[in-house]
C-alpha positions in Angstrom: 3.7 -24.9 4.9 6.4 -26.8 2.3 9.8 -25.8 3.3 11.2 -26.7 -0.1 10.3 -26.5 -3.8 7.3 -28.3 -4.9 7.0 -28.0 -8.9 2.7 -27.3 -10.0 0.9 -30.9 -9.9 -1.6 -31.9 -12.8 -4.7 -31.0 -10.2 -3.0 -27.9 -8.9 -2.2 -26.5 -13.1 -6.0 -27.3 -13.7 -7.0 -24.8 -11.0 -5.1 -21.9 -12.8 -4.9 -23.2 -16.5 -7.5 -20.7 -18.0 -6.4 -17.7 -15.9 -2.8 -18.2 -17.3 -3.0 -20.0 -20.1 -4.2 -18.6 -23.6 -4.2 -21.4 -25.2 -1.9 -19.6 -27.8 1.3 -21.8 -29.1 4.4 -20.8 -28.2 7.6 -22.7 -27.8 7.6 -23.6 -24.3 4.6 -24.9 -22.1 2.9 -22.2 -19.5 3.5 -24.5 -16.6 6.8 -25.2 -16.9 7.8 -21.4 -17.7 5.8 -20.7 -14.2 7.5 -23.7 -12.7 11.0 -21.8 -13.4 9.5 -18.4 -11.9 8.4 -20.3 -8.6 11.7 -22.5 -8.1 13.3 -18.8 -8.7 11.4 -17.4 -5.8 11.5 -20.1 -3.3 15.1 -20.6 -3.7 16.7 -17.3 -4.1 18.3 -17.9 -7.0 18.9 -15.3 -9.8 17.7 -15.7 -12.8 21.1 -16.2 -14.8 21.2 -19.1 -12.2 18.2 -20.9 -13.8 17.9 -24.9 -13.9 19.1 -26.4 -17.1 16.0 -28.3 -16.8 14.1 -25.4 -17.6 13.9 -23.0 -20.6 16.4 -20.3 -20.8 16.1 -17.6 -18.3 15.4 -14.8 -21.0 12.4 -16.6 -21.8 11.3 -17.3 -18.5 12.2 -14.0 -17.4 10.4 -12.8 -20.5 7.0 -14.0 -19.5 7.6 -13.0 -16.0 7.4 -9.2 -17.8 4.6 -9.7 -19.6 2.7 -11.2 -16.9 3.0 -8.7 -14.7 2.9 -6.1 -16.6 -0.7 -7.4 -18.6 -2.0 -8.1 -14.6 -2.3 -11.7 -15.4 -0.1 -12.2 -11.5 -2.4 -9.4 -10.0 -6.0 -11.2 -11.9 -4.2 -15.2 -10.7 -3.8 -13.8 -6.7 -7.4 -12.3 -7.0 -9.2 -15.9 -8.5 -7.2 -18.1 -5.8 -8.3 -15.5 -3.3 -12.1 -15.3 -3.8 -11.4 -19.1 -4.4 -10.2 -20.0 -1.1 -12.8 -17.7 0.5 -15.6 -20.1 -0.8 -13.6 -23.3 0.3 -13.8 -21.6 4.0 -17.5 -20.9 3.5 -17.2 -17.3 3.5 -18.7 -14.7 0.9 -16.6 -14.2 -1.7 -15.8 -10.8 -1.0 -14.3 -9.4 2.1 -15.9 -6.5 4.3 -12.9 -6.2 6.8 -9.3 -6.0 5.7 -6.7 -5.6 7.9 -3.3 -3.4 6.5 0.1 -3.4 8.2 3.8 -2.8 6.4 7.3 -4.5 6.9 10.3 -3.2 6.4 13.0 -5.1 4.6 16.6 -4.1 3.1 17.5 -4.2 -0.2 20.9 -5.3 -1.9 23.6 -3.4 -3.2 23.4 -1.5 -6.4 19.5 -1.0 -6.1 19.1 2.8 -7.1 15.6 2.7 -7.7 13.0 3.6 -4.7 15.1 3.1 -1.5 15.5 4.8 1.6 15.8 4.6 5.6 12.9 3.8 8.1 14.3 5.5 11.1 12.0 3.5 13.2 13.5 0.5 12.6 17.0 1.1 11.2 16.3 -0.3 7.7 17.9 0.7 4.5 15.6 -0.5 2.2 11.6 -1.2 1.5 8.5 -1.2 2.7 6.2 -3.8 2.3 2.6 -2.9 2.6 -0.2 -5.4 2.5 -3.6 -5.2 2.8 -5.4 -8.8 4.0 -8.8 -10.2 4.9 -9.4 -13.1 7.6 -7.8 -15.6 6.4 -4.9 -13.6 5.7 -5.3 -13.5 1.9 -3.9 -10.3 0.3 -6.0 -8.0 -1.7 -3.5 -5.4 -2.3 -0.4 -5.3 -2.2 2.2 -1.9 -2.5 5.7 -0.9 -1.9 7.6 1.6 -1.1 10.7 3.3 -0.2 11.4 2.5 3.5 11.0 6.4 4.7 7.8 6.7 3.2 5.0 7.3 5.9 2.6 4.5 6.8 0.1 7.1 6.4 1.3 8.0 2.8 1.5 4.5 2.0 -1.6 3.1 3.2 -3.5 5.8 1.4 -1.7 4.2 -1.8 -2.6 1.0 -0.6 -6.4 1.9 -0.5 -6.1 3.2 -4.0 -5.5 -0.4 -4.8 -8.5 -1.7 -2.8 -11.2 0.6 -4.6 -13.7 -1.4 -6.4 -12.1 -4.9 -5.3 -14.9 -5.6 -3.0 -18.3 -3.9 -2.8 -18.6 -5.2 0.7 -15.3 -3.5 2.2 -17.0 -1.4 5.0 -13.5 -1.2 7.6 -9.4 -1.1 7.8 -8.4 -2.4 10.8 -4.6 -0.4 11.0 -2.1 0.4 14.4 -1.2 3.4 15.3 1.3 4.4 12.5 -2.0 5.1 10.2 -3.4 7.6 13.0 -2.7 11.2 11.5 -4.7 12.1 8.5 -5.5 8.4 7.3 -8.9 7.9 8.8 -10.1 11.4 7.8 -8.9 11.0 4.6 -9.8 6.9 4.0 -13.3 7.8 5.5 -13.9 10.7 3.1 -13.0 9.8 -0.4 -13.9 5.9 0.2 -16.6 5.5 2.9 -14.4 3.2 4.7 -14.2 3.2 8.5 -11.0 3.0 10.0 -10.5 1.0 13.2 -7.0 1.4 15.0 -6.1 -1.6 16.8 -2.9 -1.7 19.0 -1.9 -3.8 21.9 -1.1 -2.8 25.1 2.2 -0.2 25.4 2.6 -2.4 28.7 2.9 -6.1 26.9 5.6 -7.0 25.5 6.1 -9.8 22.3 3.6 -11.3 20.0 -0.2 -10.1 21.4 -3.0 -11.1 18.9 -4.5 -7.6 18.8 -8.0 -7.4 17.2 -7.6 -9.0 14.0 -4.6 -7.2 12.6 -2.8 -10.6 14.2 -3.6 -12.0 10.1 -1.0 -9.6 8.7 1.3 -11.2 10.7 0.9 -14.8 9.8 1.0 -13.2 5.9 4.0 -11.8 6.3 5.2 -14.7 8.3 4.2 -17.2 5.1 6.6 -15.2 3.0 10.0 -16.3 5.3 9.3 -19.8 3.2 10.3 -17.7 -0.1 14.0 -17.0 -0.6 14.0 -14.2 -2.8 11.5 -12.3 -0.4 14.8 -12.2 2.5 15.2 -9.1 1.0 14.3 -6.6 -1.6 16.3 -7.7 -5.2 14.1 -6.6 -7.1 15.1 -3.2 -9.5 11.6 -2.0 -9.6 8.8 -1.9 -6.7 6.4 -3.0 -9.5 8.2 -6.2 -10.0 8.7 -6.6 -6.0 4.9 -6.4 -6.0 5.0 -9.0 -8.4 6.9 -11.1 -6.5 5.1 -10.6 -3.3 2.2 -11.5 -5.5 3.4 -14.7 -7.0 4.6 -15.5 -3.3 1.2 -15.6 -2.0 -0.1 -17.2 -5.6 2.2 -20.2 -4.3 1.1 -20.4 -0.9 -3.0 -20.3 -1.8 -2.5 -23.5 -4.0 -0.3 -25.3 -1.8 -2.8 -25.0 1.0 -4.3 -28.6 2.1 -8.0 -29.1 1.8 -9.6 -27.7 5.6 
């Protein structure tokens, strides 16, 4: 895992060339405007703080918008991810996924889709992710920190439908018992499997599979901005979770 900012090499661009770039002439080159977004998010910078070295931060910030909001960051995470799958000699599509959230505070001044989780004290978000084995995100959400898991994971799954033909079970903990499995079960065919460790054991417990959410969220401590929540939309946090994980896939060394 790199522990400092690595700028796209030539073999890593080629990999995601067609999925970002449009071949359409504009100013700037695509790398280096996705180079600026990525030294942005692994060094927690703001984007007024921008390298001279790269293009001014309205027009990097500029692209950022219409990536995310044309799915082109949603359509990149999904390639890598069906990508890597192949590389691990797996189908391309998953059939278990395993969901958990994480709750993480937000900075001051952030009106927008905020609130407590009385569980864990946090003023803030909730991240919700939704990952297969190898702990690959398929979906991604978030939330106001006092929204349910329950609530949120039925958002979550909203996300999932028609993403693999092959999903047949969640794997969740407790905080999706309530109405989730009915629900989950009823509208998408998916079984629900509940998976919680021990009340007994105390610290980390690979319970079950659901152990891969944890190393996901766990990748996402090597991304600055992710330390909290600055984002002024959840959209745009998704985005950023999304990128985070975009970064990750294709700095992965061959298996």
């Amino acid at each position: 895992m790199q522990e400092r900012f690595f700028e796209l090499t030539d073999c890593e661009w080629e990999i995601i060339k067609e999925v970002v770039d449009n071949q359409r002439k504009i100013k700037h080159d695509k790398r280096v405007i996705l180079n600026a977004i990525l030294w942005l998010l692994t060094t927690g910078s703001q984007w007024r703080n921008m390298e001279s070295k790269y293009p001014p931060w309205q027009t990097i910030y500029y692209h950022y918008r219409q990536w995310k909001k044309r799915g082109i960051i949603e359509e990149l995470l999904a390639f890598l991810a069906i990508r890597e799958r192949k590389k691990a000699g797996r189908q391309a599509l998953p059939s278990v996924l395993a969901i958990d959230s994480q709750s993480v505070k937000i900075v001051q001044f952030t009106s927008q889709d905020k609130g407590i989780d009385g569980n864990k004290k946090v003023n803030g978000r909730k991240r919700h992710l939704a990952v297969d084995c190898l702990g690959i995100p398929w979906a991604v959400h978030v939330t106001a920190a006092h929204v349910s898991d329950t609530t949120a994971g039925y958002e979550l799954a909203a996300k999932l439908k028609g993403k693999s033909c092959r999903l047949h079970t969640l794997k969740a903990d407790n905080g999706y018992k309530d109405t989730f499995v009915e629900e989950i079960e009823r509208d998408y065919g998916w079984k629900v499997e509940i998976v919680q460790k021990p009340e007994s054991v105390k610290g980390f417990v690979p319970a079950g599979g659901r152990w891969v959410v944890e190393r996901s969220y766990g990748w996402l401590n090597f991304k600055r901005r992710l330390s909290r929540d600055f984002e002024k939309s959840t959209e745009s946090s998704e985005a950023m979770l999304q990128l985070a994980f975009i970064d990750t896939l294709l700095k992965r060394k061959p298996v």
